[in-house]
C-alpha positions as CSV (number, residue, x, y, z in Angstrom):
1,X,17.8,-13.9,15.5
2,X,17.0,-10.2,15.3
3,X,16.5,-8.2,12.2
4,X,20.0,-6.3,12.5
5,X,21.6,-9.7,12.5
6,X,19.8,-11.0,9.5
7,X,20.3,-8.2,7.3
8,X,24.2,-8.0,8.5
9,X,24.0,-11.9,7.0
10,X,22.4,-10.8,4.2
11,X,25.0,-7.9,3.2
12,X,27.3,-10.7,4.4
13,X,26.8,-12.8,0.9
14,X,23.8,-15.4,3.0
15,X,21.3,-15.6,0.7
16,X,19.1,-17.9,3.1
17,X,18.7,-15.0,5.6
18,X,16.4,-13.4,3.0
19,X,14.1,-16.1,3.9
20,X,13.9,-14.4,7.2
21,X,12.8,-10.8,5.7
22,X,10.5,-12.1,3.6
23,X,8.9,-14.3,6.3
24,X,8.5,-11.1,8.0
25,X,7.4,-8.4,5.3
26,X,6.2,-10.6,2.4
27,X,2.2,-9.9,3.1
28,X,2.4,-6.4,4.2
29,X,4.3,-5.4,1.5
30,X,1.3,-7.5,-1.0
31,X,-1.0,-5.9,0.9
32,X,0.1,-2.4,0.2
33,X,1.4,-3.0,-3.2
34,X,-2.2,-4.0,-3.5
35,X,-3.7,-1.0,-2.3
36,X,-2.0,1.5,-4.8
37,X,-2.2,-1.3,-7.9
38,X,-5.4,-2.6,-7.4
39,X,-4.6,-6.1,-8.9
40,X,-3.0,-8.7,-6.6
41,X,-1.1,-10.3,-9.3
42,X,0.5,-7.1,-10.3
43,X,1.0,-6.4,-6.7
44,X,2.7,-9.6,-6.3
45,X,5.1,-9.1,-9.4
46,X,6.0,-6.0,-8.1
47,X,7.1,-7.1,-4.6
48,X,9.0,-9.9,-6.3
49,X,10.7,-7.5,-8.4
50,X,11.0,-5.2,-5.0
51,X,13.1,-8.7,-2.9
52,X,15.3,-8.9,-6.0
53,X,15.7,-5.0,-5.9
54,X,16.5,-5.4,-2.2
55,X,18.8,-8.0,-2.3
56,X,20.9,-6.2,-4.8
57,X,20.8,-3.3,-3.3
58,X,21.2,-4.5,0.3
59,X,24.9,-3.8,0.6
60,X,24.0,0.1,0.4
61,X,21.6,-0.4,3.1
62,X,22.6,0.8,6.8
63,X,22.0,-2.3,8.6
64,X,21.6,0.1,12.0
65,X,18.2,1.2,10.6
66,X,14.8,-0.7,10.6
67,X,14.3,-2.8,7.0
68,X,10.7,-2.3,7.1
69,X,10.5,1.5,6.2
70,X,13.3,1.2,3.3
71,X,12.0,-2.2,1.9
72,X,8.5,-0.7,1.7
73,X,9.9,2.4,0.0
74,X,11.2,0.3,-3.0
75,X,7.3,-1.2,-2.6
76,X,5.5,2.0,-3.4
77,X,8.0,3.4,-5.3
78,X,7.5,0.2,-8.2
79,X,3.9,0.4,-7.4
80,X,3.4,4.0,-8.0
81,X,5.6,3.3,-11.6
82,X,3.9,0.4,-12.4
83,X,0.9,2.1,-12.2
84,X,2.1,5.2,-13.7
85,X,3.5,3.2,-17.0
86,X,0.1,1.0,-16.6
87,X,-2.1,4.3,-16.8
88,X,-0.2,5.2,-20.3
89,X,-1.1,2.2,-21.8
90,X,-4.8,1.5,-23.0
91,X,-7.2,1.0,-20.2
92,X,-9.0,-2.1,-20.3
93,X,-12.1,-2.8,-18.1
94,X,-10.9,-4.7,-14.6
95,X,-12.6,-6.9,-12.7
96,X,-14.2,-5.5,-9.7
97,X,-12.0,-6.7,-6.3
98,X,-14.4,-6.4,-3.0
99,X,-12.0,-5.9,-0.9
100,X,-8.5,-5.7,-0.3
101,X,-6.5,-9.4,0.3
102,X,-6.7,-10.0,4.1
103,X,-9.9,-7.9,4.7
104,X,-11.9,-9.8,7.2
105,X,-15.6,-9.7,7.1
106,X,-16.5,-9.2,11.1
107,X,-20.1,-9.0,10.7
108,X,-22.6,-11.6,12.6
109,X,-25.4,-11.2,10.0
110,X,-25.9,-11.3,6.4
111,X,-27.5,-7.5,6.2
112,X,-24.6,-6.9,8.1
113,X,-22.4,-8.3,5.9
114,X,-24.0,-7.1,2.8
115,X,-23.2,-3.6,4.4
116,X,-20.0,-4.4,5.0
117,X,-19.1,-5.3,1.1
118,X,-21.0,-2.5,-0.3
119,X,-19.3,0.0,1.8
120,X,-15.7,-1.6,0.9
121,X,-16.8,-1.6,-2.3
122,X,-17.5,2.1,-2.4
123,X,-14.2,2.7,-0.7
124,X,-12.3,0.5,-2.7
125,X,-13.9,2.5,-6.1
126,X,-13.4,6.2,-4.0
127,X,-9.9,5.0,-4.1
128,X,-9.7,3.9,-7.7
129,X,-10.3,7.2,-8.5
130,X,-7.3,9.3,-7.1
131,X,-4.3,9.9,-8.8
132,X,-1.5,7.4,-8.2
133,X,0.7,9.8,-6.4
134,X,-2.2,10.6,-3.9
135,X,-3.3,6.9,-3.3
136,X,0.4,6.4,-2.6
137,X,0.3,8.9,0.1
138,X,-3.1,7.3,1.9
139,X,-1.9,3.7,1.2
140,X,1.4,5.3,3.1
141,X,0.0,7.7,5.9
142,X,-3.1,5.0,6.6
143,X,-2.0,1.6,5.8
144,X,1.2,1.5,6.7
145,X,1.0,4.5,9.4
146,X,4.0,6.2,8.3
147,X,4.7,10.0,9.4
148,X,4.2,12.9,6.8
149,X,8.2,13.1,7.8
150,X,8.8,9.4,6.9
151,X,6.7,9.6,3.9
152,X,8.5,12.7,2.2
153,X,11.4,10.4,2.6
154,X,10.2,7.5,1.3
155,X,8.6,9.7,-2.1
156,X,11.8,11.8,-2.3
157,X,10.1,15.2,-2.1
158,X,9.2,18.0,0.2
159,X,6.9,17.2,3.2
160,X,4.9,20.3,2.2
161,X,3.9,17.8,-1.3
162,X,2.8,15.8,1.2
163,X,0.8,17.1,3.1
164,X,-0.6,18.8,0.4
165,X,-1.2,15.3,-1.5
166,X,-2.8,13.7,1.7
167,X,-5.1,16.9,1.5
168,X,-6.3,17.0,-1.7
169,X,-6.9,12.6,-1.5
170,X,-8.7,13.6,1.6
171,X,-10.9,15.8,0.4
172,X,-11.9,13.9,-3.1
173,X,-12.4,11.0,-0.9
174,X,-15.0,13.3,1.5
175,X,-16.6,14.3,-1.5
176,X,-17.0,10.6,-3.1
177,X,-17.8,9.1,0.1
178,X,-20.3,11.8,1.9
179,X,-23.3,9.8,0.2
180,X,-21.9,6.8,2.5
181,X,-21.5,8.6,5.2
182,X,-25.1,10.5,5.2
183,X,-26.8,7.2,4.5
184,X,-24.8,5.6,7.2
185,X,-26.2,8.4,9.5
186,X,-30.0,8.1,8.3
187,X,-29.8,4.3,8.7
188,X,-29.0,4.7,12.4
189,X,-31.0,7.4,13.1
């Protein structure tokens, strides 16, 4: 059964066809959620919350149009809040996550795979530091390959913001990570 037929089901009153969506979007949706949260159980309450936002919202949806891009757009959209309302509150230290869930270590030795972890960690700390909105728009444009187009869509805003947002991450991330890059550079020269 197709998406467009699952969805029509699920506007249709079938609650089991959402087994169907979530069998196909559950982990990438995690994954992402994870990516602008930075805590997997926060990034898992908030694609719960996302499904159950979905489902009631479902009969809105045009059930010509992919699922993917609008499901994931209710994804971000708690992540970036959650994180927002989580920034006002009082900071307390978190534990330090390597990696993101799902990252694969693909290296044959253990220098290799020292590397490996100490560069995701720097990454994963580079991206710690940008401001929710911008690590919305990587997690977006990077992770989950969306356009600028499909992006000022899915944030409700100009594509100008954007671009502008994807700008400014990119270059604090340059900045942050150029010590990575230039002792990548010297190790292999």
């Amino acid at each position: 059964m197709n998406e467009h037929e699952v969805v029509t089901r699920l506007q249709a009153g079938d609650i089991d066809a959402l087994q169907g969506l979530v069998a196909a979007h559950h982990v990438r949706a995690v994954r992402a959620a994870y990516l602008v949260t930075r805590d997997l159980g926060i990034a898992e309450e908030v694609v719960q919350a996302a499904w159950i936002r979905a489902y009631e919202r479902i009969g809105q949806f045009d059930a010509a149009r992919p699922f993917a891009p609008w499901f994931l757009r209710l994804v971000m959209n708690h992540a970036r809040n959650t994180v927002e309302r989580r920034d006002r509150e009082v900071a307390l230290a978190e534990p330090f996550a390597a990696a993101a869930p799902g990252a694969e270590a693909a290296a044959e030795t253990p220098e290799a795979t020292l590397e490996q972890a100490e560069t995701a960690a720097e990454v994963w700390a580079a991206l710690g530091t940008l401001p929710v909105a911008q690590r919305v728009a990587v997690v977006q444009r990077y992770y989950l390959g969306l356009s600028e187009a499909e992006m000022a869509t899915a944030q409700a805003c100009p594509p100008n913001t954007v671009k502008w947002r994807l700008h400014a991450a990119r270059l604090r991330l340059r900045g942050l990570l150029r010590p990575l890059v230039v002792h990548e550079v010297e190790r292999s020269s």
